[in-house]
N, C-alpha and C positions, 0 to 999 in steps of 0.2 A: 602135518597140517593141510586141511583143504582149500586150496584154491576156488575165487569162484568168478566163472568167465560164464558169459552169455552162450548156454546150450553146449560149447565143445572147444577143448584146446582146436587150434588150427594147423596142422599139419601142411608141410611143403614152403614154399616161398611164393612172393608177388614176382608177376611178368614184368620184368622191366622192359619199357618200351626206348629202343634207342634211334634215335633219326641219326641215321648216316648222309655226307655229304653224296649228292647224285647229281653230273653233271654229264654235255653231252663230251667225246672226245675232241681234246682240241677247244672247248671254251672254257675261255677262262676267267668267267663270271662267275663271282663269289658266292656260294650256295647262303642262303640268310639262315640267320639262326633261328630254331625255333621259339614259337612265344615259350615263356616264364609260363607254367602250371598256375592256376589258382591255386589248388590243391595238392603241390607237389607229392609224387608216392615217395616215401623213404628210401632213403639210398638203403636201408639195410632191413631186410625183410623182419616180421617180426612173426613169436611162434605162439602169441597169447591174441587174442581176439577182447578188447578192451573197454565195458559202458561204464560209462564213471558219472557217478552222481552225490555232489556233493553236501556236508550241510547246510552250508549258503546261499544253495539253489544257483551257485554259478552256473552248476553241470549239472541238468537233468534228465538222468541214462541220457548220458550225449555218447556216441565212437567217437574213442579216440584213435587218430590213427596214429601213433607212434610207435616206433619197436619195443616191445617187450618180450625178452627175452631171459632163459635161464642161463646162471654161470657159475660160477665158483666165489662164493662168499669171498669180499675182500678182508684181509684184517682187521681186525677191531670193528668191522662191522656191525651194529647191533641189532640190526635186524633180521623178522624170524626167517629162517630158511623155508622156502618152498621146497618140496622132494614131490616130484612125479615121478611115480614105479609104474609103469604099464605094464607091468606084469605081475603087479599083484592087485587084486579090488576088494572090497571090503562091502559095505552096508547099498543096498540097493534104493536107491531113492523113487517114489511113487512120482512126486510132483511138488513142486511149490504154489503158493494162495494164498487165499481169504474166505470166509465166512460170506455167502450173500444174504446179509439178515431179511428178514421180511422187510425193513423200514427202510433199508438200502434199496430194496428192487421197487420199493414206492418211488422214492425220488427218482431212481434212475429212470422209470419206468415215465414219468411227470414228465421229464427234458423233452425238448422238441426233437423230432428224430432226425434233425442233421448232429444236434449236438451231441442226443444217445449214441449212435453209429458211430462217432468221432472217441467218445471215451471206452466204448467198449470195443473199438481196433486198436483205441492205445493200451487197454488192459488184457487183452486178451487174444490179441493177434501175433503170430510166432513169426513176423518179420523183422528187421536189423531195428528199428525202430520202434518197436513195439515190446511189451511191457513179456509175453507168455505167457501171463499166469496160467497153470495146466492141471490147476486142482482146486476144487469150490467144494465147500461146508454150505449147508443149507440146514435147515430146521423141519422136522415131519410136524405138522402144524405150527401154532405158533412157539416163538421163541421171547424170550421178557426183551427182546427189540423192535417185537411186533405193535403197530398201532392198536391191536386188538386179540385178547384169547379167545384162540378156536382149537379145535382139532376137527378130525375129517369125520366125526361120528359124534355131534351134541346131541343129547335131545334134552327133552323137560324133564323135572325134576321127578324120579322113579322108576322111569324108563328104562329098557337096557335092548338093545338091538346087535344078542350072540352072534347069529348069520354076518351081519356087518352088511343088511340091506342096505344104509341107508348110509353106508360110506360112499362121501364123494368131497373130490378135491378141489372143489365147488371154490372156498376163500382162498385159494393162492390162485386159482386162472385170475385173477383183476391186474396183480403185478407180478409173482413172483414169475410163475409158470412164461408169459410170453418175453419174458427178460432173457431165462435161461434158455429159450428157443432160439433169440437173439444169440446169445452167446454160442450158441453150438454151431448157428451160420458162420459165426466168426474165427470158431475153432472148435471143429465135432470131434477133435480127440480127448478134450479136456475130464477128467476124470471129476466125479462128483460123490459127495458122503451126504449121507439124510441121519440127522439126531435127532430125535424129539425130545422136545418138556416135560411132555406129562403125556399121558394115558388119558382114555375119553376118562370123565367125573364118573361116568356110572359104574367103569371099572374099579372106580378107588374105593378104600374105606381109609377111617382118619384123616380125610383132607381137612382142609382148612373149614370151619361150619358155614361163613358168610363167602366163602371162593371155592368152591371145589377144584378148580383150576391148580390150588397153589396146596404145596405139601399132599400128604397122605401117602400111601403105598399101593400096589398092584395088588387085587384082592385075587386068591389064589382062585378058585372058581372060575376066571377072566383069564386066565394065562393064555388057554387056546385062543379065545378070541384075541388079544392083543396080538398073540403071530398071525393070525389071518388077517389083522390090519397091518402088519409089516409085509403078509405077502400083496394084500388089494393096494398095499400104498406104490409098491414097486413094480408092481403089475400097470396100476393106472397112470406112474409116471412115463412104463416105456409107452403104454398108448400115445403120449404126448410126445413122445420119440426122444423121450428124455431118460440114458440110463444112471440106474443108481451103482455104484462101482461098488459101493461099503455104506452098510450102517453100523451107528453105537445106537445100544439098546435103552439107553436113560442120558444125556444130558447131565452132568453134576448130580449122578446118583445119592450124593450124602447131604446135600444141600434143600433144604426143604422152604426155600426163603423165596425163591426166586417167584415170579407172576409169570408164566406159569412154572410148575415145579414138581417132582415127584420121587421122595424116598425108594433106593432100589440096594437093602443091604448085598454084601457080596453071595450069601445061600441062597439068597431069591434069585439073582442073576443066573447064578449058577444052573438051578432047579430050572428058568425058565428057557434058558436056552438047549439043557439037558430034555426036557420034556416036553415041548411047546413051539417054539421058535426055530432053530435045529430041525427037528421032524418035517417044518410045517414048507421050509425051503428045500429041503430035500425033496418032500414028497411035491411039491409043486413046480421042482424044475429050476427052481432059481440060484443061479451062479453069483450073486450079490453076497460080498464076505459080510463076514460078522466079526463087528468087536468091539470085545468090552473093556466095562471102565466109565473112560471119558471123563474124568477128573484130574484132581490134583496128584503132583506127583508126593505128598505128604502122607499117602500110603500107599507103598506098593504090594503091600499085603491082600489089598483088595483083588488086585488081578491076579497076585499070585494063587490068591485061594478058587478063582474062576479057572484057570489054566490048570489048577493042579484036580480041577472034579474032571476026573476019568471020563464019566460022561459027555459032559460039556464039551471039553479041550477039544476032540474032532471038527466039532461046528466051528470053531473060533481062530481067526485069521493070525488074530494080537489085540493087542491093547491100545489104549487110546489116555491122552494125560495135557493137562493143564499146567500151566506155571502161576496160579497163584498164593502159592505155599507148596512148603518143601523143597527137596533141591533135584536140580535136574539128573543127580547122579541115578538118583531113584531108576530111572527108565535103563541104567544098566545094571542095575539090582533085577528089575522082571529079565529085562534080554537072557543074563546067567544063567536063571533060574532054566526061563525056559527060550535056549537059542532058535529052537526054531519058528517058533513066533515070531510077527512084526512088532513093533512100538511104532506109534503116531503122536506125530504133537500136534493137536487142536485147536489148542483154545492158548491167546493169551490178548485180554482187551487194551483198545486204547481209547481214550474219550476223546470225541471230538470238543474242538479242533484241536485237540494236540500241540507239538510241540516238533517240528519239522527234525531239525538239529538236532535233538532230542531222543527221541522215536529211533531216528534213522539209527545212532549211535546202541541204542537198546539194540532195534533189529539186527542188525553186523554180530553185536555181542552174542547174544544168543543163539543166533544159526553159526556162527561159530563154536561156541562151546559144543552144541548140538552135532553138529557134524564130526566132531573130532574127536568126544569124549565118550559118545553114544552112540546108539545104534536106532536111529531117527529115520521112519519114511514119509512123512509128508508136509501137514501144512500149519501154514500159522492164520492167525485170525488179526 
């Protein structure tokens, strides 16, 4: 089972500080004692580094300084054994997170900037006191948490713009874009994944008749263009000095429900990253992994059949999976199939305001089960 401590067990011990009596010779004036600690350090060094946050909100990531340390199960003990092997390791972990929806970098973006700078050191700053998060989901246009659909290439009804002249990242510079700039001052190692919704409408056919935004499919004629918008998208985000680590190719590839949304069966995926998207980052330089999926973990067939196209599987990092259906074992079904792939956990929602107690209890659970049963690298939402 994994333990989980703030960034690294802590090796070695605390300096304990001792005052010795120091007199001159020959006086025999009583050396005073020293003051009583506020803070006293523990008389016995501890080998765990400790933030405890509880559901009561007693302890919110507070350090605790108390000894915790490893020993030998008492009798009848019931509780689980921790076992650290330092000499074996297992699954590599990318980063822990969240999702910045577009609706999130509104608000955040709104706060007045003592109190933006104040929550964004507490989420994203990698001191004792601070939260790390070291891995952000973003949305390549809008996302259905956006106050509004867009993608980076609309036009009017019949238009179509192959070239991708008139791609520009134009609706995220108001919040998304100088939020994440903010956040890179805060912490420029943090890794970042771009998902999109849908494809510009002019690329689709079958969409929705009264949204083209919502449902329909990637019309095959569009493949090229839609990777030359994956590469102008990653291209104009490093302009902004903002890099993109990983994208997934569709958002809830099977769900054709969402505002906005976009059908991407597993042979189009395939096909697109095999012939289109693959090529289009190769031939342009871009070290941005790919990968597919990005759904639930109630089929892992979908990426097995992506991984298992000959074609494809070169371009593609791993997969990417949701928890809202299915069971998480699924993501050790794909790792079997194919070990040397990643799996990513993405997506799992919580509506505000939530349930503190709640929530917290879910999240333990499942980055649990995740850590221990699977082969899990990144983030949750």
């Amino acid at each position: 089972m994994m333990q989980y401590v703030k960034h690294s067990l802590l090796a070695g011990g605390l300096l304990l500080l001792l005052a010795g009596g120091c007199q001159k010779k020959g006086d025999d004036t009583p050396t005073p004692a020293p003051p009583t600690p506020v803070n006293p350090t523990p008389a016995v060094a501890s080998q765990v580094a400790l933030w405890l946050t509880t559901p009561d909100k007693s302890a919110l990531f507070q350090r605790v300084r108390l000894p915790l340390n490893f020993g030998a199960p008492l009798a009848g003990d019931a509780n689980p054994v921790i076992a650290v092997d330092t000499t074996k390791t297992y699954q590599g972990i990318d980063g822990f997170g969240y999702t910045l929806t577009g609706g999130s970098a509104q608000v955040i973006h709104q706060l007045g900037a003592p109190a933006r700078a104040a929550l964004l050191k507490e989420l994203f700053a990698t001191d004792s006191t601070s939260l790390g998060v070291s891995y952000l989901r973003v949305s390549i246009g809008a996302s259905d948490l956006s106050a509004q659909v867009f993608t980076y290439d609309d036009l009017p009804g019949g238009q179509t713009d192959v070239n991708l002249d008139k791609f520009s990242l134009g609706p995220d510079q108001t919040d998304l874009i100088p939020v994440l700039k903010e956040i890179l001052a805060v912490n420029p190692s943090i890794k970042i994944m771009g998902s999109p919704w849908t494809a510009p409408a002019w690329m689709k056919v079958n969409a929705d008749a009264g949204n083209p935004a919502k449902g329909g499919s990637l019309a095959p004629q569009y493949y090229d263009a839609y990777a030359k918008y994956f590469v102008k998208y990653v291209q104009a985000m490093q302009a902004q000095g903002i890099a993109i680590d990983a994208v997934t190719l569709q958002n809830e590839p099977l769900n054709p429900f969402n505002n906005p949304s976009m059908l991407m069966q597993a042979p189009e995926q395939a096909a697109f990253i095999r012939n289109s998207v693959g090529p289009a980052f190769a031939a342009a330089g871009i070290t941005t992994i790919i990968i597919c999926y990005d759904h639930n973990a109630d089929r892992p067939d979908y990426p097995i059949s992506v991984l298992g196209d000959a074609g494809a599987r070169p371009y593609v990092d791993g997969s990417a999976f949701h928890l809202y259906g299915g069971s998480i074992d699924a993501l050790s079904t794909v790792h079997n199939a194919f070990p040397a792939k990643n799996i990513y956990f993405t997506e799992q929602y919580v509506a505000a305001p939530g349930n503190f107690s709640a929530d917290l209890a879910w999240a333990v659970n499942n980055l649990i089960i995740g850590a221990t049963r699977n082969w899990s690298r990144n983030v949750l939402e």
